[in-house]
Every structure is written in structure tokens, then in C-alpha cells.
N, C-alpha and C positions, 0 to 999 in steps of 0.2 A: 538274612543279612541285616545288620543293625547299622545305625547311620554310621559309624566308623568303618566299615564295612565298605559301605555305599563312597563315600567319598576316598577311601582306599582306590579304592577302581577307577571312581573319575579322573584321581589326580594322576595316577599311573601311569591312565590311558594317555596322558600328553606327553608323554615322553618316548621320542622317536622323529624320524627324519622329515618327517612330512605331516606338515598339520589335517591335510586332507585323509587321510588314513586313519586317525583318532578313532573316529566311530567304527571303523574295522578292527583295531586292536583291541577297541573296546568292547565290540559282540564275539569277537573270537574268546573274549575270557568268561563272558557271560556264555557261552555257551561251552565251556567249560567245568561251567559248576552247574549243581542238582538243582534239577525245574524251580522248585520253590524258592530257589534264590534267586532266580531270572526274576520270577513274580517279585520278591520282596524289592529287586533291582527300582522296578519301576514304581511302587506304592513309595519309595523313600524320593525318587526323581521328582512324584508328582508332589512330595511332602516339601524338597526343596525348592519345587516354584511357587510354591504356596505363598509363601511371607514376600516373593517379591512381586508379586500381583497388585500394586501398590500407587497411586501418584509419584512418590517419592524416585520409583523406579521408571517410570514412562517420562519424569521430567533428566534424568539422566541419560536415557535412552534419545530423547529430543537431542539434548546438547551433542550426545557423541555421535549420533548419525545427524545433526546440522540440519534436527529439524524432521527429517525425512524416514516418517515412523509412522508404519503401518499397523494392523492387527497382528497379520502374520508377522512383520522385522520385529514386534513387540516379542513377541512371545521366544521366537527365536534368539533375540538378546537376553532373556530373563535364562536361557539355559547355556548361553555365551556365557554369562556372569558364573552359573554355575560349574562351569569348564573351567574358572579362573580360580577354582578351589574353595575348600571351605572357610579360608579366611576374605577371599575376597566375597564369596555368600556373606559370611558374617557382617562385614563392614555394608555391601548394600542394603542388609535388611535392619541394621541396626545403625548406622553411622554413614549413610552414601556418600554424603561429603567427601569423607575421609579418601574414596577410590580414586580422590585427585592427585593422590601416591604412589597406585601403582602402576607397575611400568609399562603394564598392556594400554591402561587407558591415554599415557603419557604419550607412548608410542604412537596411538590416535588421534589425539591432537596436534601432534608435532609433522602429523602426512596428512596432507591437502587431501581431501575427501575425493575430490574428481581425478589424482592417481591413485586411486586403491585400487592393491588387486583382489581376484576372487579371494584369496586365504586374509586379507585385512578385516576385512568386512565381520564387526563382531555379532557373530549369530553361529549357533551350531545345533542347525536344523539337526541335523543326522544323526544325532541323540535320543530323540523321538524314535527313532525307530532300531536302536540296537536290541531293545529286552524282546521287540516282535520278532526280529529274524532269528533271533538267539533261541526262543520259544519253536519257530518254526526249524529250525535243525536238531532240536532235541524230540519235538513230536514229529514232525513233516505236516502240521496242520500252517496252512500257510495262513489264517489269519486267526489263530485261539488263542491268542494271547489276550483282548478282548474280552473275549467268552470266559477266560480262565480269570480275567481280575473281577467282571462280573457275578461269577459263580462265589467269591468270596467274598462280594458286599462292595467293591470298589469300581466308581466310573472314573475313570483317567481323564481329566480335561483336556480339550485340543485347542486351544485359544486363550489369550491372555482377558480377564475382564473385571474390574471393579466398582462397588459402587458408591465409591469418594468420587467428588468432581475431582477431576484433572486440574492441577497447579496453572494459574497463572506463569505468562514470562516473571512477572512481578516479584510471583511467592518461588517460584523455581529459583534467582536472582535470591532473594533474601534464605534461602533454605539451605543451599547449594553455592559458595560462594567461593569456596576454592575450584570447585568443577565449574561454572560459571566462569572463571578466569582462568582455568587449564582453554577451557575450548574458545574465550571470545577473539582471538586471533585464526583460528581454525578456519582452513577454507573449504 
């Protein structure tokens, strides 16, 4: 699977009734196609969180969960971002700014953080784990997916980590200034 490929599938997968289901439409297609495209599925997943591993991305992640950013809501937001397609990848790993334009993140801003429900809340854990269950219905190995990216030279990161310091509110505020005024009303 090549990265045109890869993002075929993510952007597809959003499309249907119910945003909680995504990762079900999503490993039902991957486990549709030949083992080694489940594999390439995830070597391209773990290539797309790559570049947002970032300052740039954790001071955006700050502002649109108001602050309230863990290891895990990190990591979960960096494949949120990538659920929002490859042009919204593009723009956070080259331009973040700029995602004070689109409409997921406007939407976020414009609902009071203390009404959100489960499906607002930008993070889409359950991505992590479509290429293992898709792997485990095509072998019945319930956890070789693993084993099968290590047997090729690849470890899969489980956590978001960088080692640029973390932006200031300051430098967050001077970097990010149309996201900075999308969220400073935001409650």
C-alpha cells in the first residue's frame, strides 16, 4: 500500500452514519485486502504521526482541548488530525496555523468544551488498533501484528514524544495566531 493508498482508506473510512463506527469500516476494509497490505496499512499510519510529533502540534492540541493534554489525549489527537485527511495532515505538519480554517476545528471552538459529547472530543484512539484486529482475522493470531512489523525491521510507536521543548503560551500566541483567536473565547 503507498501513501495514496493509505490515505484512500482513512478518508473513506469517514464516510457513514456514525462517526463511532469509523474504525469498524475502517478494519473491515483492511481486512479485506492481502496481509501485506494490513502491514504496509500501519508502517504508513506510524509514517503519518511522524512529522506531527512536534511542539507545533502539542501547542495546538493545548488550545483545542483548553489546555487539558495528556500523553495519551496527545497521541490520540495526532491520529484525530490524521482522520481529518491528508490535507488537514499537510496543513498541521507544514502550516498549523492555517487549521484555524477548518471546519472540524471551528466546530471545536464554537462548543463549550464542558458540553461535549463522546463523538466531539478530537482523538481517534481506535485507529491504533484496526491493522491488529484486521491482521488477527486474516491469521486468527490474536496479537501478530507486532511480531509481523518486527520481523520486518519495524517498531510501531505507542506514545506521542519529542525532544524540542514544548512552546511557551508566549511562543504558542506568537506561532499560532489565528488558532490562538479561533479558541481564546472557547470555554
Amino acid at each position: 500500500m503507498d501513501t495514496d493508498g493509505f490515505w484512500t482508506l482513512v478518508e473513506s473510512s469517514a464516510a457513514g452514519d456514525l462517526p463511532c463506527t469509523r474504525a469498524d469500516r475502517l478494519t473491515d476494509r483492511l481486512a479485506g485486502l492481502p496481509l501485506p497490505e494490513v502491514l504496509d496499512f500501519q508502517l504508513r499510519l506510524d509514517e503519518a504521526r511522524a512529522p506531527l510529533d512536534t511542539p507545533a502540534t502539542l501547542a495546538v492540541a493545548k488550545l483545542v482541548l483548553r489546555g487539558r493534554v495528556s500523553d495519551d489525549s496527545l497521541w490520540y489527537f495526532h491520529a484525530w488530525l490524521i482522520g481529518l485527511g491528508q490535507d488537514a495532515h499537510h496543513l498541521a505538519v507544514h502550516d498549523p496555523d492555517a487549521l484555524a480554517g477548518h471546519p472540524a476545528l471551528r466546530r471545536l471552538a464554537a462548543l463549550p468544551y464542558r458540553r461535549w459529547e463522546n463523538h466531539d472530543f478530537p482523538d481517534w484512539e481506535s485507529v491504533d488498533y484496526c491493522a491488529q484486529e484486521a491482521y488477527e482475522r486474516l491469521t486468527g493470531e490474536e496479537d501478530g501484528l507486532e511480531e509481523a512489523m518486527e520481523a520486518i525491521g519495524h517498531d510501531s510507536p505507542c506514545n506521542a514524544g519529542f525532544a524540542d521543548p514544548a512552546w511557551t503560551s508566549e511562543e504558542s500566541a506568537a506561532r499560532l495566531p489565528r488558532l490562538t483567536a479561533l479558541f481564546a473565547d472557547a470555554g
